[in-house]
Backbone bond lengths (Angstrom), bond angles and torsions (degrees), N, CA, C in turn:
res aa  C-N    CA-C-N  psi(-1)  N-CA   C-N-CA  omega(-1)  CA-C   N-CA-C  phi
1 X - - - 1.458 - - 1.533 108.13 -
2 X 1.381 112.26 135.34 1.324 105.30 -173.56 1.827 109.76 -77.94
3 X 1.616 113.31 -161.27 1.470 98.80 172.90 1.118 114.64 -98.33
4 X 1.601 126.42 -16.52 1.123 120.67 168.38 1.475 118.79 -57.16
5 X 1.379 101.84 -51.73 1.874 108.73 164.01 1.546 108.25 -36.44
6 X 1.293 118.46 -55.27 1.704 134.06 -155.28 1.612 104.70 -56.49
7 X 1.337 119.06 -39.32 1.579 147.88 -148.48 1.476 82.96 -114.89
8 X 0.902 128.90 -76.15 1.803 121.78 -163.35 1.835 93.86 -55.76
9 X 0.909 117.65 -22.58 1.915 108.91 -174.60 1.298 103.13 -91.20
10 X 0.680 112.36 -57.91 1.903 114.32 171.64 1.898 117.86 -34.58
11 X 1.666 108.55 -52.54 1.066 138.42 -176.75 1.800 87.87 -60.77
12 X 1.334 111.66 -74.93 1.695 100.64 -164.53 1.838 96.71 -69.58
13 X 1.598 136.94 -19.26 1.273 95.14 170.91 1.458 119.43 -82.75
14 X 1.186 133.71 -3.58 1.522 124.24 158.45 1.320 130.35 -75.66
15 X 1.767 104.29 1.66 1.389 98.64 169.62 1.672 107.12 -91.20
16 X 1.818 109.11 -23.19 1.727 113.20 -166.82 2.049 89.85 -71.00
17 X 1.887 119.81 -45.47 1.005 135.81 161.71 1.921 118.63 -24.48
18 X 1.546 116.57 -67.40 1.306 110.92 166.04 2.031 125.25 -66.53
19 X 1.540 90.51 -14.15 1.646 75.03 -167.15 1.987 92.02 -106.61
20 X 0.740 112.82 -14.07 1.702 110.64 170.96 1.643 111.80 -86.71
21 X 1.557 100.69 -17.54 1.768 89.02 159.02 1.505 122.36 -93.67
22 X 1.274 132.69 2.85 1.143 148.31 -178.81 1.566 109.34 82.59
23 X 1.373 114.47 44.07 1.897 118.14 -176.21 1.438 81.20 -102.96
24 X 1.249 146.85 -29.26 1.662 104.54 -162.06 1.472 98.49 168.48
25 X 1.509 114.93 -161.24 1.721 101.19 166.85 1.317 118.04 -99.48
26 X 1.213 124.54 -171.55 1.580 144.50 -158.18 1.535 92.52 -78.97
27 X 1.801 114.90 73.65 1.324 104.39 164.40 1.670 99.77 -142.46
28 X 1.398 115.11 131.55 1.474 115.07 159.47 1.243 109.74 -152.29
29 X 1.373 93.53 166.20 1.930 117.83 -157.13 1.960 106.67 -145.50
30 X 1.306 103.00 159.45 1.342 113.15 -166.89 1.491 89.11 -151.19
31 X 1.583 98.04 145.91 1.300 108.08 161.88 1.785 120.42 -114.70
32 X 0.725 137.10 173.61 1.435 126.66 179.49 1.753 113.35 -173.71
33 X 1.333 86.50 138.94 1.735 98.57 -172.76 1.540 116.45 -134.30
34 X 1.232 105.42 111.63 1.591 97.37 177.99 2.019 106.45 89.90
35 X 0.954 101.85 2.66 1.687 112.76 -158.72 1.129 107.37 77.24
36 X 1.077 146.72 37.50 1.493 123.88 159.15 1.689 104.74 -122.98
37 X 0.859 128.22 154.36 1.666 128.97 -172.46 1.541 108.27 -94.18
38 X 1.510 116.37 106.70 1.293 118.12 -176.30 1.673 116.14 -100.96
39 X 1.315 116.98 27.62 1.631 106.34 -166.98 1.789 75.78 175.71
40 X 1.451 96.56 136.92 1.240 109.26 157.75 1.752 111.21 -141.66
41 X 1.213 106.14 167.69 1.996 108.53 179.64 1.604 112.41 -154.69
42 X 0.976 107.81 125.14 1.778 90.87 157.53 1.744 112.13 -109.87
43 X 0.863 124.32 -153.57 1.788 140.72 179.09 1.688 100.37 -88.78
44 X 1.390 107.76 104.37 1.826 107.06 161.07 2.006 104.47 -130.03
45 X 1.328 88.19 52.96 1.166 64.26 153.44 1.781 153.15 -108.07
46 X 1.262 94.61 -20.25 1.592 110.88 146.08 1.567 125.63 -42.69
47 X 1.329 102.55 -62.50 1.753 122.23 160.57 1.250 106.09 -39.52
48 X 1.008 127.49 -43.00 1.963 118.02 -171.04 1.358 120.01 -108.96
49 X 1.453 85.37 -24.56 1.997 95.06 175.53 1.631 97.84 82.84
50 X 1.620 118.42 27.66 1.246 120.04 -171.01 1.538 100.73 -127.12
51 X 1.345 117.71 110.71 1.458 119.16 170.52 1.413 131.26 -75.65
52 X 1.757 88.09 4.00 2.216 93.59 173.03 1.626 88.22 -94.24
53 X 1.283 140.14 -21.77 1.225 118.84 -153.19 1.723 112.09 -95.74
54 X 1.354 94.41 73.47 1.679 109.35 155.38 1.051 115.04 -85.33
55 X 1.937 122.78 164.75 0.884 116.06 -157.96 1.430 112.81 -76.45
56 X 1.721 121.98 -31.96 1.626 122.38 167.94 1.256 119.08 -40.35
57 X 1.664 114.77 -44.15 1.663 118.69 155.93 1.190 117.86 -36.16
58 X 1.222 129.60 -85.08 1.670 163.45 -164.10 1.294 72.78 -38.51
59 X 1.365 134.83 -95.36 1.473 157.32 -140.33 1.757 110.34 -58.82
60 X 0.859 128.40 -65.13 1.914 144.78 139.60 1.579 94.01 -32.41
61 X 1.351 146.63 -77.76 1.540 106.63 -160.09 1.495 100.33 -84.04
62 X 1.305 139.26 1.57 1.460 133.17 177.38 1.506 107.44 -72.95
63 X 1.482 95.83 -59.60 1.704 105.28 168.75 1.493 124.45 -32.17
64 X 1.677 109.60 -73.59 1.267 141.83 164.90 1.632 115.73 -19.64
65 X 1.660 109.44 -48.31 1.829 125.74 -177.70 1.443 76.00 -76.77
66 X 1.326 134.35 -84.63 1.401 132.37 -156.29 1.076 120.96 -26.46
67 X 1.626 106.93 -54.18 1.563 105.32 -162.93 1.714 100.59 -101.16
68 X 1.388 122.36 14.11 1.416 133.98 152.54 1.779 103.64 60.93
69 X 1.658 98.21 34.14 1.639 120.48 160.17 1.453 131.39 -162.57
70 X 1.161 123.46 159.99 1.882 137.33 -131.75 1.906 72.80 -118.71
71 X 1.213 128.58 49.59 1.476 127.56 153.91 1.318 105.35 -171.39
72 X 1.423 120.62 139.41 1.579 122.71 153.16 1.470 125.53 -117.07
73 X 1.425 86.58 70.75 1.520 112.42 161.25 1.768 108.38 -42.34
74 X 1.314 104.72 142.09 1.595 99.88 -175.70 1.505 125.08 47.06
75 X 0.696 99.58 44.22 2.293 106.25 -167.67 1.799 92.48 -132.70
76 X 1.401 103.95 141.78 1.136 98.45 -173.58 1.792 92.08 -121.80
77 X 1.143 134.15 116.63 1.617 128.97 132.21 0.957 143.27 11.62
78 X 1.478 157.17 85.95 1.113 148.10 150.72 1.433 125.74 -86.89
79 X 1.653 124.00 117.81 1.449 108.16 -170.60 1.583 102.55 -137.38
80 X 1.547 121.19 127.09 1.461 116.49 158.24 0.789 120.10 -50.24
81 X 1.238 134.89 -8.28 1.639 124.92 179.88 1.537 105.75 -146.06
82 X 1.194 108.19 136.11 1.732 106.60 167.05 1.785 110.05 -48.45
83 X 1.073 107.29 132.41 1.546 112.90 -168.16 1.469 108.48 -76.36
84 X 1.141 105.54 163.49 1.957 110.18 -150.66 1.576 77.16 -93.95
85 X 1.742 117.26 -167.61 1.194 129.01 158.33 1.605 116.94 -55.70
86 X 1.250 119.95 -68.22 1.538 105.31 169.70 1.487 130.00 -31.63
87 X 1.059 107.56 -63.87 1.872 121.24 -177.43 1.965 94.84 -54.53
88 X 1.301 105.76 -45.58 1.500 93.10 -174.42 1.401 127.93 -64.37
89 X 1.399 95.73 -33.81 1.143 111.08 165.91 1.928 133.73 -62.45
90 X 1.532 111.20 -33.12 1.404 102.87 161.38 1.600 115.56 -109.27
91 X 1.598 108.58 1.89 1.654 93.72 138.88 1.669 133.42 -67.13
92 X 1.344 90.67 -30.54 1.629 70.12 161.96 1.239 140.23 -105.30
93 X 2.001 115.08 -1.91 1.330 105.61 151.87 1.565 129.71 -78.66
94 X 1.397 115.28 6.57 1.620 136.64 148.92 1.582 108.11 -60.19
95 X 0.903 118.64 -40.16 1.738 113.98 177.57 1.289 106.40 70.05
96 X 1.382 145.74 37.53 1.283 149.80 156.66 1.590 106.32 -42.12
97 X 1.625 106.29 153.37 2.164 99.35 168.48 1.377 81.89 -76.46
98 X 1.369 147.69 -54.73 1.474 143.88 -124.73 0.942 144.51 -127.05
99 X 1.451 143.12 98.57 1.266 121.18 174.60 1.751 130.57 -130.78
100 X 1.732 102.44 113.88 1.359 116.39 -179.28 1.810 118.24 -73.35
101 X 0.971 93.90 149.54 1.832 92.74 174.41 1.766 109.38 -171.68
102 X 1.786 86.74 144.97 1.517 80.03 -171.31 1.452 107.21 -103.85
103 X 1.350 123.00 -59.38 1.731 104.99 -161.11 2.100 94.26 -75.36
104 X 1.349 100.45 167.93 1.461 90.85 -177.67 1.496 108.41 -118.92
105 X 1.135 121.33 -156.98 1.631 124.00 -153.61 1.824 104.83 -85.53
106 X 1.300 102.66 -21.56 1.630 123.11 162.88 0.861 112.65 -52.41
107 X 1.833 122.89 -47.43 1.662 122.34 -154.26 1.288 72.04 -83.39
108 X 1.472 129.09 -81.57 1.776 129.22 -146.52 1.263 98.83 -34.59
109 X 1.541 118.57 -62.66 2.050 92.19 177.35 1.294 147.42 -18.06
110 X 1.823 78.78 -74.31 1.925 83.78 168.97 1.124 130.80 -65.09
111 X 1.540 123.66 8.15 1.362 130.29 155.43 1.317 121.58 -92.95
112 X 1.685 119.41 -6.70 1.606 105.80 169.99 1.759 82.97 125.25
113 X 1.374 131.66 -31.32 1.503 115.65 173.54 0.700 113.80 -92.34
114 X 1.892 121.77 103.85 1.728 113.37 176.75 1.755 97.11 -126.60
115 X 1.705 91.64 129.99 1.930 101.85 -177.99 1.111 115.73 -103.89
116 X 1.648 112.70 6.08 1.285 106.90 177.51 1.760 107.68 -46.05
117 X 1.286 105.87 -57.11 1.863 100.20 -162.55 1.625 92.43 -19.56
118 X 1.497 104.12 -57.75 1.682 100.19 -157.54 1.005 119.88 -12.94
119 X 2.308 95.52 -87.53 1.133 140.49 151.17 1.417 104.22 20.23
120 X 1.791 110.42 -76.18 1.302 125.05 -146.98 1.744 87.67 -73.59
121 X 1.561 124.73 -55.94 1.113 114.62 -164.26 1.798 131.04 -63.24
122 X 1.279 95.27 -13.77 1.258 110.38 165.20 1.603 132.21 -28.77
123 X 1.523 113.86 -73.65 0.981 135.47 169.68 1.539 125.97 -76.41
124 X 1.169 115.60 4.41 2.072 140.71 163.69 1.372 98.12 -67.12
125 X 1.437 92.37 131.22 1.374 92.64 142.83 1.212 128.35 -66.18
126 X 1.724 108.37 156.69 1.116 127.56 -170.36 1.813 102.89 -65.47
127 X 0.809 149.99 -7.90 1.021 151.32 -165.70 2.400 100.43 -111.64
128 X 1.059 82.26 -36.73 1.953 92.27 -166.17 1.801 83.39 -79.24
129 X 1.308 126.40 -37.28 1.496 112.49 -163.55 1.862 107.68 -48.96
130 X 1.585 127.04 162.30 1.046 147.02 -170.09 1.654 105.23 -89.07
131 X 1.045 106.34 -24.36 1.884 110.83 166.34 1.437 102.88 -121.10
132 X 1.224 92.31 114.49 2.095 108.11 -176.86 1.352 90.28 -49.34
133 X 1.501 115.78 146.38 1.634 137.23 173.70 1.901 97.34 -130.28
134 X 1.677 108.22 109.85 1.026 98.31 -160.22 2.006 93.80 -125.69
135 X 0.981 135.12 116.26 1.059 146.71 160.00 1.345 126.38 -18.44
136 X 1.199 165.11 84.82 1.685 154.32 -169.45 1.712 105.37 -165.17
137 X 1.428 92.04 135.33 1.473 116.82 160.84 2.029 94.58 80.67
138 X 1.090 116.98 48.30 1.118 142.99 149.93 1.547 122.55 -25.65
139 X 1.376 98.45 -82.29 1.499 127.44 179.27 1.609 99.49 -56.33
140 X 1.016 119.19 -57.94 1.534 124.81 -172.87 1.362 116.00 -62.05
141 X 1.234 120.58 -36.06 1.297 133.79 176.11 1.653 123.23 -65.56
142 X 1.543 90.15 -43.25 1.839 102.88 170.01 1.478 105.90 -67.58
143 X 1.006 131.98 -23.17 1.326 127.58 157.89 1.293 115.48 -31.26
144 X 1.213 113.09 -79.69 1.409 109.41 175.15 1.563 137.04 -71.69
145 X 1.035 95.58 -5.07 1.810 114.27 178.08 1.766 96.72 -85.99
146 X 1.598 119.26 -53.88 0.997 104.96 163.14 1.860 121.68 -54.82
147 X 1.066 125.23 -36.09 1.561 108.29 177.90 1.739 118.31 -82.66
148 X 1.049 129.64 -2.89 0.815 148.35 170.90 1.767 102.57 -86.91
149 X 1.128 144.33 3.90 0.867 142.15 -144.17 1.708 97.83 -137.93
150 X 1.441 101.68 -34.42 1.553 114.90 -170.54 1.612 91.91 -96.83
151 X 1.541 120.21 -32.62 1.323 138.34 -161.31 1.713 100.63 -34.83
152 X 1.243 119.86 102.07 1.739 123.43 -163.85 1.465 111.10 -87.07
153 X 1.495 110.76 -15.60 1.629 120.03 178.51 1.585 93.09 -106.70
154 X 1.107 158.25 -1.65 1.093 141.35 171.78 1.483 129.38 -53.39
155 X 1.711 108.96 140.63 1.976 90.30 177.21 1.137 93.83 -107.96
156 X 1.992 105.94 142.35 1.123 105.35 177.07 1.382 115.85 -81.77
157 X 1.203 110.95 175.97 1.944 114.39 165.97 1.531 97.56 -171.84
């Protein structure tokens, strides 16, 4: 079995692992660097009452404490499921080279997870989206974006 095989099997048994212990649904993820697996996650979100905590979540800040940094440079992905908009989204401010996945955004549907709405709302205007996105406290806010901006000890990312 290769390692991609090795890492993609592991990844879907912590998703059969979180949803047969009652943490969440049939989702798990692995991270891995160098071949060795530094971050693992499954689906709690029921379990926590937390709707960020998918397993790409779980797996990215597990990794992240491990490898004792807010990027996984060179870290490659493993995901049972093609990752929804969220998960895609801080996989890629994770900066991983990689990301594998086996069932895709099709299968999660026909099981009851469908992200299209997201998907679709994405590219709406801010005004057409289904949860009003309403603008305020602007001025006040650049405040700090401006000092943060001059901010001379800051790390970037």
């Amino acid at each position: 079995m290769s390692n991609e095989n090795k890492f993609m099997q592991r990844a879907i048994e912590l998703s059969e692992k979180g949803m047969q212990g009652g943490k969440g649904g049939p989702f798990g993820c692995v991270i891995v660097k160098d071949g060795v697996i530094v971050g693992e996650g499954f689906n709690q979100v029921t379990s926590t009452n937390d709707p960020t905590a998918h397993a790409e979540i779980v797996a990215i800040r597990n990794a992240c404490k491990n490898l004792n940094s807010f990027q996984l440079e060179d870290c490659e992905v493993y995901t049972s499921c093609e990752p929804c908009p969220m998960c895609l989204g801080a996989i890629y401010w994770a900066r991983p080279s990689k990301i594998y996945f086996a069932n895709t955004r099709e299968d999660a549907k026909n099981i009851g997870f469908d992200d299209s709405f997201i998907y679709d709302e994405i590219p709406m205007a801010l005004s057409d989206r289904k949860i009003p996105m309403i603008a305020l406290g602007r001025a006040q806010a650049n405040v700090v974006f401006d000092a943060w901006k001059n901010k001379s000890d800051k790390t970037a990312y």
